[in-house]
C-alpha positions, 0 to 999 in steps of 0.5 A: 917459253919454258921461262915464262911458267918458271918466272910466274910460279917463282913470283906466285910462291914468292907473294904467297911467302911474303902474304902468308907471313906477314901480319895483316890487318881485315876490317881494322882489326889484325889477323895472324900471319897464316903461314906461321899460324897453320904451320904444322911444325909451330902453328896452333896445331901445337896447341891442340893438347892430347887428351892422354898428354904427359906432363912429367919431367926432369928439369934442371936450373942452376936457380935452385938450391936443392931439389923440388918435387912437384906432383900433379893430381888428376885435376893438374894441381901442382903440389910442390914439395921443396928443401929450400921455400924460395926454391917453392917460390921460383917452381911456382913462378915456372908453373904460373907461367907455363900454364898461363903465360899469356894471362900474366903478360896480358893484365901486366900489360893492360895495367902498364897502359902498354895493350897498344904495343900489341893490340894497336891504336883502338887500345891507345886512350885506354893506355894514355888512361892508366898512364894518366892515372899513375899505375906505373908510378904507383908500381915503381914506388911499391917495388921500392919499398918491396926491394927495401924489404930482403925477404920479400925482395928474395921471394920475388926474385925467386918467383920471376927467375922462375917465370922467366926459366920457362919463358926461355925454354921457349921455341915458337911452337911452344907459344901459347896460341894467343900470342900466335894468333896476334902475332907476338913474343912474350918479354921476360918477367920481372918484380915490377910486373909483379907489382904491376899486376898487384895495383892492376888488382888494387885498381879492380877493387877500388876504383869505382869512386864517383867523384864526377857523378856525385859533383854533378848531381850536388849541383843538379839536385837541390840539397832536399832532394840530393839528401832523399837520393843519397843517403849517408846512412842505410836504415837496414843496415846489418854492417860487418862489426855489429850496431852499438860496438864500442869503439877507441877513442878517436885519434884524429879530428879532420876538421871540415872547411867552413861552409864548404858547400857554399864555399866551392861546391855551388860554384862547380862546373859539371864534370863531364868525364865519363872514365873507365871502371871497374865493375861496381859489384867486385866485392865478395863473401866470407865468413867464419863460425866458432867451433861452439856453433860447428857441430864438429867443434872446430871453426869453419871459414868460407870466402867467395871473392866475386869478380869478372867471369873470365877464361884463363880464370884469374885464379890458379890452385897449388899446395906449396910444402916446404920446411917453414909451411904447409900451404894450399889455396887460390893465387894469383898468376903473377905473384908468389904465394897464396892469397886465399887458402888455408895452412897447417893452423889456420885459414884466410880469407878476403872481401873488398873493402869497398872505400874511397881511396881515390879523390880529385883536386882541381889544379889552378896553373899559372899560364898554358906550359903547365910549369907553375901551379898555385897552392898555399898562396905561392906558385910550386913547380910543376914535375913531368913524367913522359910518357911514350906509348908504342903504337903496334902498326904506327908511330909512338905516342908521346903523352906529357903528364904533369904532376902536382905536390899536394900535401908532400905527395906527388899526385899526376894530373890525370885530366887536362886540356891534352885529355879529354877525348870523348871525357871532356874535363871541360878545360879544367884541370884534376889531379888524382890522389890515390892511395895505391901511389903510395910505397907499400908492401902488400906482398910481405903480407901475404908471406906473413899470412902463408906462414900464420900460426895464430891470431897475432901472427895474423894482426900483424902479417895484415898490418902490411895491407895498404891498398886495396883496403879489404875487410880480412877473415881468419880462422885457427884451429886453436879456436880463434875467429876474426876479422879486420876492415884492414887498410890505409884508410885516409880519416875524412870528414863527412862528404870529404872526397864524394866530389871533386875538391879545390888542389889550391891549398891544403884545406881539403887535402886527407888530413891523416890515416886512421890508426890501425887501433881504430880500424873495425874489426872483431876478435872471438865475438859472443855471436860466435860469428864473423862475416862480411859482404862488402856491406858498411864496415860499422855504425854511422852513429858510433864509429867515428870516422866518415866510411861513405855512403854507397854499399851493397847492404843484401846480402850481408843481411842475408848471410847474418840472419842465416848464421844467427839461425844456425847451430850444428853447423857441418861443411854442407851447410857452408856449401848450401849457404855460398850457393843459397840463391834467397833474394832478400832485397825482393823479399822487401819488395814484392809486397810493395809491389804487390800491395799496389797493383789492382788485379781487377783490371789486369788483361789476361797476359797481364794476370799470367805475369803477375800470378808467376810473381806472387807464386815465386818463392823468391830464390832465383833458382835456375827454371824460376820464372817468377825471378825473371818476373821480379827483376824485370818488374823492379828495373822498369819501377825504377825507370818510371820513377827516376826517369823524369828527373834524370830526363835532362841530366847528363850522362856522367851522374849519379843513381839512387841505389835500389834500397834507397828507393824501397826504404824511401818508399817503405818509409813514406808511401808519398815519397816525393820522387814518385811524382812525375814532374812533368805533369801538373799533378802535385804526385802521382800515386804508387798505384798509378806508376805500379800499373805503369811500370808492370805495363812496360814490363809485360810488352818485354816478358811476352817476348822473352816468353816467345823467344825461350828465354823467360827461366832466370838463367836463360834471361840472366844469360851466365857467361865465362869470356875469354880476356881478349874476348874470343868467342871461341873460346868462351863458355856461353849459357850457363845454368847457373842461378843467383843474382845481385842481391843473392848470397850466390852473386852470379850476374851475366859475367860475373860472380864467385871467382872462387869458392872454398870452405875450410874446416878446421879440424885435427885433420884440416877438411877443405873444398873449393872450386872456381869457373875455369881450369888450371890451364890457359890453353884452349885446345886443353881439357883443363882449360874450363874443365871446373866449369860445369862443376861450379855451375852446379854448385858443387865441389871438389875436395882440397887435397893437402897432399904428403909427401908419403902420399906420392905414389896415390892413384890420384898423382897423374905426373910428377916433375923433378926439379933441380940444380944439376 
């Protein structure tokens, strides 16, 4: 009988084993294996870092040439000290991923369309996307080019021999917790991860093209009406190189195909492909002022890159000292170097170039197998890429993509009769050309900026800047200001690449790059300024090339008029202006809204509301009601407005911008689309829609009032998300103010990613801070510690660290490297 409770205790504890260490799958979605994650000796316990934890240590790699000492203050910001810089580069690679060793897996991943390997199928078309799109062949033809070059080839060596050292001193206790919680082991770096991840960031900056929304809304709408809603010029444009600059006689012509539009775009079918973008608003804010603006005479440079809110954040502070350069900023884990930061001589700094780069060609295949297409009057032979996309939990995936020569370049068909899903290409086949398959080498440019000395070093370290175009600062202590809207910009003519184009001939393939003498761009201007805000880079009328249509034009207008104002200019007037939360877009349109409401017959909630909107001082400051008010009112305006002509539209099409509508308005009080056309009135008055939109929008602001949340920061609701999006880990509620239209561009999950000012003078002064921590690990106190700091709209001095200095109070742990 004895043998009876022996043989069920063996069977309970054997189950116990088995389910506890395995991984199972709730509800679709996977759980850890709980016997390996509660485990005390390698479980999340491990994870829990110590307040009073210690860092140093002593290392050793055969890797290394010489010594590195690297010293990390109070706010675990490593200041690297290295004999040898390519020592620097291989520390910097074992510091990334110590400290955010998941984060790089996750967006290299991601960018690879490999997130299935991990996460399961619910990733699976998401990864037959960026498949489809080309990320991986984009990042194998820069590694090419990269690898060609010796220098950056050795840097990246160095950078992922330093990964992976650390990856190897891995044991299971060490792993970060999301890899514990999803059950998985991190793979060993290497240089196409790097520039993997360096087109993942190119995909996030320039890929919001609306290639399928402006077709259908060139069909949809008459052209009339197609030219109201979407202009090519902004009449209050303030663009980056100020109206009537003179610019380079043009180079090349691209000449534009007779009668396009009644050649092909009247002939379209809708395309109906509702694609994954990046958010419209990734852009960003930076400027310089000249030392004969400052009040201590030395130029000042600010950037404030504006992109997604998350937890590890997608930047990492570090100094890197080594005989060749002395070097402080935000990079990128997942690359060597600094991308945004200041040396000895000058400082650097980007915004998104905000151009389309990225356009669709309508294939013409000779029969079902896809192995002939049609172009310049012959049939071509189609090339194959196969893709296998492991599925964790289920078998591979086998994805087919074809590819097409379009103009000596090999552009995959992203869209076809295997793809459409919920994206129904409507049986058509489109090939993507994108600029970012090109071979370049983005890396070399950061190297060469690291190492900048003055204004030619800058020219032409950012000459090797392909993709994604951004519009580069740059400020020197000999004086020098500037700034360039640098990028392989493909010259088109007017519309060239707003809509999916025919790919059966070379008429309307991009017919040349503009040179780099042509490229806009400011050197030392009278104004004593330079800046950008994502706005159009020049004048419709006088720059010669066609730059598009659809920019954010606020801001810049709002960061110009300040700057033009100003004189005596310190390092607090910077911080006042980055965080200035003034709406100049609200200060065009209350007015407008204001002049057309009747306060007579307002009720008296109704007055209430509207008294808030005409006492607001229009700054979206956090407690501001009068904020909440506006952006309410204007969103439901809107909606009236455009709501009937869009009634019967598809899903996949194009809005108006905001401005396009106030300028409409402020132009013609009679503007067309004010009518409702689904009434018998020939237009309904601005005052009848006012009334109408301000109804719809007290039935919202009463309960917004009932339920705490009418102050600004309440409604916009700020909030800084874990990657993989565990709630647990994030930072909910901010008290942050800003806005879309604000130079503080502080949306619900998006915003200034990174903040710093650099003065430059004799002895550099610079300050900087972003909305996360230097670490990954959630159980760490440096895992979101910035955070509070950034949400106030303060900052932390940018220590440039000598090595003299590594006995300061502020050098918390110190970690030798060497190579024995």
């Amino acid at each position: 009988m004895k043998l009876v409770p022996l043989i069920i205790s063996s069977f309970i504890t054997c189950t116990l084993v088995f389910v506890l260490n395995n991984q199972w799958s709730i509800g679709g979605q996977k759980i850890p294996a709980f016997g390996k994650f509660l485990s005390p000796q390698h479980g999340f316990w491990k994870n829990a870092e110590p307040k009073d934890y210690d860092f140093s240590s002593d290392l050793k790699f055969t890797d290394l040439k010489g010594k590195v000492n690297v010293y990390l203050d109070e706010r675990l910001i490593p200041h690297v000290f290295a004999e040898f810089e390519n020592d620097a580069y291989f520390v910097q690679g074992y510091l990334h991923a110590k400290f955010r060793l998941w984060q790089m897996e996750l967006q290299t991943h991601a960018a690879a369309g490999r997130l299935s390997e991990i996460i399961g199928k619910n990733t699976l078309e998401r990864d037959r996307e960026f498949r489809r799109l080309g990320m991986v062949y984009a990042a194998e033809n820069s590694l090419k080019e990269l690898e060609e070059d010796t220098e950056t080839k050795a840097v990246c060596d160095a950078y992922t021999a330093g990964v992976n050292a650390y990856i190897k001193s891995l044991g299971e206790r060490d792993l970060p917790l999301e890899y514990k919680l999803i059950g998985y082991k991190p793979e060993l770096w290497s240089n196409l991860k790097t520039v993997l991840f360096m087109k993942y960031m190119s995909h996030s900056l320039a890929s919001h093209e609306e290639d399928f929304e402006m077709t259908n809304a060139k069909v949809l709408f008459s052209p009339q009406d197609f030219t109201k809603l979407f202009p090519s010029v902004q009449d209050s444009l303030d663009p980056i190189i100020p109206k009537g600059t003179p610019f380079e006689k043009q180079k090349i012509f691209p000449i534009a195909p007779f009668s396009k539009d009644s050649i092909y775009l009247t002939k379209q079918k809708l395309a109906n492909i509702n694609e994954n973008k990046a958010d419209k608003a990734n852009g960003s804010n930076n400027w310089a002022v000249s030392g004969k603006l400052t009040k201590s005479g030395a130029p000042i440079l600010c950037n404030d890159p504006h992109l997604g809110l998350n937890l590890p954040s997608i930047w990492y502070e570090i100094q890197i000292s080594t005989p060749t350069m002395n070097l402080y900023g935000a990079s990128f884990p997942g690359a060597p170097g600094v991308m945004i930061g200041f040396n000895d001589s000058c400082a650097f700094g980007f915004t998104n170039g905000g151009r389309d780069i990225r356009d669709y060609y309508e294939i013409k295949f000779k029969d079902n197998s896809r192995n002939e297409y049609f172009y310049n009057q012959s049939w071509q032979k189609t090339k194959w890429r196969i893709e296998i996309i492991k599925v964790a939990g289920t078998k591979d995936y086998t994805d087919s993509v074809s590819y097409v020569n379009l103009g000596g370049y090999w552009c995959p068909v992203m869209y076809d009769n295997n793809f459409d899903g919920k994206r129904s290409s409507g049986k058509r086949f489109l090939a993507v050309r994108w600029k970012a398959h090109d071979p370049s080498n983005e890396l070399k440019m950061f190297s060469l900026l690291n190492h900048a000395k003055n204004y030619l070093d800058y020219c032409n370290a950012i000459s090797n800047l392909e993709t994604p175009g951004q519009n580069c600062v740059f400020a020197c202590k000999n004086g020098d200001i500037a700034i360039k809207t640098q990028g392989s910009w493909p010259a088109k003519w007017k519309e060239q690449g707003d809509y999916i184009m025919p790919g059966t001939d070379s008429t309307y393939l991009w017919q040349g790059i503009i040179p780099q003498d042509e490229i806009p761009f400011q050197f030392n201007p009278e104004r004593g300024f330079v800046s950008s805000a994502n706005q159009k880079p020049a004048d419709d009328y006088t720059y010669p090339y066609y730059l598009g249509r659809s920019f954010p034009i606020y801001r810049g207008i709002a960061i110009n008029r300040k700057l033009k104002a100003m004189k005596n200019i310190t390092v607090d007037d910077m911080i006042a202006l980055q965080t200035d939360n003034y709406n100049v877009f609200a200060e065009s349109a209350r007015p407008l809204m204001m002049s057309a409401m009747n306060e007579k017959i307002l009720k008296t909630d109704e007055k209430r509301y509207f008294d808030m909107l005409k006492s607001w001082n229009l700054k979206n400051d956090v407690g501001s009601k009068g904020a909440t008010v506006f952006e309410l009112f204007w969103e439901k305006f809107y909606d009236v407005v455009f709501e009937d002509e869009y009634a019967k539209m598809p899903s996949v099409i194009s809005y108006p911008d905001e401005g396009t509508l106030l300028e409409g308005i402020l132009k013609d009080k009679n503007y067309s689309f004010l009518d409702n056309v689904t009434t018998s009135k020939k237009i309904e008055s601005l005052n009848n829609i006012i009334h109408q939109a301000f109804a719809r929008t007290v039935v919202e602001l009463v309960e917004l009032e009932k339920d705490g949340e009418l102050d600004w920061e309440k409604y916009k609701g700020t909030q800084i998300n874990h990657l993989a999006k565990l709630p647990a880990f994030a930072r909910k509620n901010l008290a942050i103010g800003g806005g879309k239209h604000n130079i503080n561009a502080t949306k619900a999950t998006h915003g200034p990613s990174w903040r710093m000012i650099v003065s430059l003078t004799d002895k550099t002064e610079a300050f900087g801070v972003y909305p996360g921590g230097q670490s990954g690990n959630p159980g760490s106190k440096f895992y979101d510690n910035f955070i509070d700091q950034w949400t106030k709209g303060k900052y932390y001095p940018l220590w440039m660290m000598t090595q003299q200095e590594k006995q300061n109070d502020r050098v918390k742990w110190v970690i030798n490297f060497s190579n024995n």
